[in-house]
N, C-alpha and C positions, 0 to 999 in steps of 0.2 A: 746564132746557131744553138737548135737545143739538144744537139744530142751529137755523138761521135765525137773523133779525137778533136777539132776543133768549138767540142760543144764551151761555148761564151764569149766568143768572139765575136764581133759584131759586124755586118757587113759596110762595104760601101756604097755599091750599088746592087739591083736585084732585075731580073730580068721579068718578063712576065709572067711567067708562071712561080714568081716570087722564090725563085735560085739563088743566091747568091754567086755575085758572079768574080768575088774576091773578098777576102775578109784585110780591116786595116786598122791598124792599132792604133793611129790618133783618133780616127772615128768610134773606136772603142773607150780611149780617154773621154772622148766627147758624151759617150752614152753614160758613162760614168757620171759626169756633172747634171746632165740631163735628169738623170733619176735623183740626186742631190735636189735638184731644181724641182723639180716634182714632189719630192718630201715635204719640201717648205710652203706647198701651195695647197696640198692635200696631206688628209688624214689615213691616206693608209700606207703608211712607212714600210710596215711588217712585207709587206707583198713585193718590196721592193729589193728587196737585202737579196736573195737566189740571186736575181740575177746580177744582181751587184757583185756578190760575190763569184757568181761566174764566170764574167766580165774578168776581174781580178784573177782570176787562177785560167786565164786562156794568155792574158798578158805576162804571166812569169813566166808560163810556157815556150812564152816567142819570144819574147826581150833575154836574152843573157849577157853575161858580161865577157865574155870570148867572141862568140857569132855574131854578125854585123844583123840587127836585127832588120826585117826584109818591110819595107814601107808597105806594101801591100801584099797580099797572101794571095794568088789566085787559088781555087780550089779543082778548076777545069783543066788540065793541062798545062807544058810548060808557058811560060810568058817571058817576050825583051823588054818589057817596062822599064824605063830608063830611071823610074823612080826607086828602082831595086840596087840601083849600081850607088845610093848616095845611104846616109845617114843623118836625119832631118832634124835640126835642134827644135824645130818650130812643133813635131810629131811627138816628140818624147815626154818637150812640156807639155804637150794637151796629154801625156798620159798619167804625169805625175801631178796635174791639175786636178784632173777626175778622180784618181785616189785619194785626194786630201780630202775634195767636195762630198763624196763620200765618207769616207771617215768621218769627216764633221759633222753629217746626218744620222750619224752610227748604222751605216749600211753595211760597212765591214768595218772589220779590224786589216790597218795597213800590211800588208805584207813588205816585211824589212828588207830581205832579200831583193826580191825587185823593186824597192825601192834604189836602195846598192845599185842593182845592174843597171838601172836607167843614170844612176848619175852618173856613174864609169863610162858612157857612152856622151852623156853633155859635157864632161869634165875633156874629154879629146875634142869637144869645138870650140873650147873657149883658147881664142888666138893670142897670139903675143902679145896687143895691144889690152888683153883681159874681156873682151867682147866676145860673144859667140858669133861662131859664122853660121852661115843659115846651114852649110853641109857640109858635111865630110864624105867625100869619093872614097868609096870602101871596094870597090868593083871594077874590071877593064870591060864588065858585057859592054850595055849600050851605054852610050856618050850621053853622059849628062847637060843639058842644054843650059844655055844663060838665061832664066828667065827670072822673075822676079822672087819666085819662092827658091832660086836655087845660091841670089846673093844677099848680103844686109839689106836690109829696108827697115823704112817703118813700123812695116806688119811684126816685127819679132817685137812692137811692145805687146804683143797680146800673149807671145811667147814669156817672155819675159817678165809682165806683172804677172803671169801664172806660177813663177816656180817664184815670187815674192810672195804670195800669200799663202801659195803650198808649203811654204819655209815656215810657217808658225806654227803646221799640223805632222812636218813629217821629217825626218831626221837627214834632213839636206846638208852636206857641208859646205861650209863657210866660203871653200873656194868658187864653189855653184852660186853661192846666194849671191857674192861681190860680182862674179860675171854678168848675172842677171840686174845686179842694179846697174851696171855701166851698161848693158846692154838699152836696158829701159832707159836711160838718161838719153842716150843717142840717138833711139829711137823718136823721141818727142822730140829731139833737133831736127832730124828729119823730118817725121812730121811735118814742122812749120817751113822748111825750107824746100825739100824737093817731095812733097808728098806721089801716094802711087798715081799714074794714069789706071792701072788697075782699079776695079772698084771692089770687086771681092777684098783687095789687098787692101785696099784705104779703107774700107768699114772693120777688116780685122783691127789697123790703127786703134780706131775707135774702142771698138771691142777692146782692146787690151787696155787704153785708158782708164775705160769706164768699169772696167774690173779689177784696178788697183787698187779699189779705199777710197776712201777720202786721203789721198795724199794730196798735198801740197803743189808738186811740179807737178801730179796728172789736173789738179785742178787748175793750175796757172796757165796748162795750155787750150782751155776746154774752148775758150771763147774762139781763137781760131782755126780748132776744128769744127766748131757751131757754123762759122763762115763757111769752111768749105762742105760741111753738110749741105747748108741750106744753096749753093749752088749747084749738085748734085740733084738736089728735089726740085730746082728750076729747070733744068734736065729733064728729068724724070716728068714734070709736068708737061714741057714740051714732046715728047716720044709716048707718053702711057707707059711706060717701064722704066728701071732703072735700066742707063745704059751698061752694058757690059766692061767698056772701057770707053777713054777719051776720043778712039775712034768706035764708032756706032756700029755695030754689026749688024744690028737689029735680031741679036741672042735674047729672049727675056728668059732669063737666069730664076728662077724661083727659091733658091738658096738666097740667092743678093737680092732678092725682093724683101724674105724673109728679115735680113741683116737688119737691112737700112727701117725695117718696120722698129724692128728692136731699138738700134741706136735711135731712133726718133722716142718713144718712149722714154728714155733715160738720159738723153742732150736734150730734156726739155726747157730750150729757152726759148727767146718770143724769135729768133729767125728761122726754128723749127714750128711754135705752135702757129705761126702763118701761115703753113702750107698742110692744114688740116685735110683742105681736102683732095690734094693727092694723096697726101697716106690714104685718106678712105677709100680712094681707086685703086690702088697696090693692094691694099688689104682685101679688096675685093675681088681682085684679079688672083691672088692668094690664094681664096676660096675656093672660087671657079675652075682651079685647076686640082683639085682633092679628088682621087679616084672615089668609086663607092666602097671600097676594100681601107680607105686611108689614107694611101699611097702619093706620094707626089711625083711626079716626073721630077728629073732634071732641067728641063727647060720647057715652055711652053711654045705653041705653036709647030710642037713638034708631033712623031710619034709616042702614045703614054709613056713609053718604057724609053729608057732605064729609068726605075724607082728610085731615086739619091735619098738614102738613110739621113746623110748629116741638113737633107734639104726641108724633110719631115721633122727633124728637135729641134732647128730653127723657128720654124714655120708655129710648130707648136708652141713655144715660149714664145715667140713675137704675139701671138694673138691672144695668148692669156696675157701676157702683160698690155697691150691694149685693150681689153676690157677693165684693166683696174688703173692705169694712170693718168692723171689731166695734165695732157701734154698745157705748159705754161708754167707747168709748178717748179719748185727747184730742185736745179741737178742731183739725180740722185746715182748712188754706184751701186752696184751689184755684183758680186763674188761668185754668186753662179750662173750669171749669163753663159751659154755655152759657147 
């Protein structure tokens, strides 16, 4: 958004005539590292910082430490969004990720303040056990449903190694940081033991692996997420798409195309660099779904619209990082994957 009370807030989806049809403050953590990620790849930094720091000052706006911050903002009327009645540990970290990633570009200087208010809000999900839970019920509107982003899984290591390395750029307490590594530990248990049927949620797994460092346990686990990569892309070579989940819908998702392009790039071992050339059919199918405006839909095979912002940063870092990596090489991490 560039202008009005919500001008730097970033959308999630856009409708055709390119509205915003809700604004969301992980997708805005997310634009946040996006522009990070763009700094490091290009030379023009300077052009980047507005709206970086617009981004930032739309987030202290809407995060406080009293008001249950709202997972999604519509802009059109009221909305029952069930995702409004929770408080998402998984959302907060992609916001204090994107502030650090920034930061570390010198795109802004952090704001302390919301930094404070987002930990006040993780610091109420980490359970008795010292673990974050994926939500906190903050709301009686609509019933929050059981679904995979609403309980632990795997997926919170991408939560989780996020506020691990936002911990060395931004003044996280100590109770935060212990939560997040027992969270990440348990995570990579899972991982190897009941990974997602989800696929969005098992390449986030990855994703948050693959953006911890070079640490130690995310590298001890890579080889068996390498395995279930590479039978995801046996999948994927039988359908032309990455399936949506373990049952086949026959959704092709252009965010999870986007993903799994990424995570192929960076789990470059030989059970990924075999299947060369389905990446090169995803990555083409990628393509071919790029409005003349940009834009990407959310799913293919559909109507253009809705426009998915987070389907477009994806889609962008997976294909520049495909032009520069030989899948074969060895594992590398990445800190600003988004």
């Amino acid at each position: 958004m560039r202008a009005g009370a919500h001008s730097g807030g970033v959308a999630g989806a856009l409708d055709a005539d390119g509205r915003a049809r809700y604004l969301y403050p992980e997708i805005t953590g997310y634009y946040l590292q996006w522009l990070a990620s763009l700094a490091t790849r290009t030379s023009g930094g300077e052009a980047l910082t507005e709206p970086a720091e617009a981004a930032q000052r739309w987030l202290a706006a809407t995060i406080a430490e009293n008001d249950a911050p709202p997972t999604r903002v519509y802009l059109r009327g009221a909305d029952s969004d069930w995702r409004n009645s929770a408080v998402f540990c998984f959302d907060l970290a992609m916001a204090l990720r994107g502030l650090a990633a920034a930061a570390a570009q010198r795109l802004i200087d952090a704001d302390p303040k919301l930094v404070a208010a987002v930990c006040v809000w993780l610091d109420r999900l980490i359970a008795s056990d010292g673990e974050f839970d994926a939500c906190l019920v903050v709301s009686r509107g609509a019933a929050v449903p059981d679904r995979w982003s609403t309980r632990r899984g795997a997926f919170l290591a991408k939560a989780a190694s996020g506020l691990i390395v936002a911990s060395t750029l931004l003044p996280i307490p100590g109770r935060i940081l212990r939560a997040a590594k027992a969270t990440f530990a348990a995570s990579l248990q899972r991982a190897q033991q009941v990974p997602h049927d989800d696929t969005h949620a098992f390449l986030y797994t990855i994703e948050g692996v693959l953006a911890a460092g070079d640490d130690p346990h995310a590298r001890a686990v890579l080889p068996v997420l390498a395995r279930q990569f590479a039978s995801l892309l046996e999948r994927a070579d039988a359908t032309g798409y990455v399936p949506e989940s373990a049952i086949d819908r026959g959704v092709m998702r252009l965010d999870v195309i986007a993903q799994a392009l990424r995570v192929a790039t960076r789990l470059v071992v030989a059970e990924v660099g075999q299947r060369r050339p389905v990446l090169d059919r995803l990555e083409q199918t990628l393509i071919a779904n790029v409005q003349a405006n940009g834009a990407l839909p959310f799913a293919a095979r559909r109507e253009p619209t809705p426009w998915s912002v987070w389907a477009a940063m994806f889609s962008e870092q997976a294909l520049a990082w495909r032009q520069r990596v030989d899948l074969g090489a060895a594992a590398s991490f990445d800190p600003y994957l988004v």
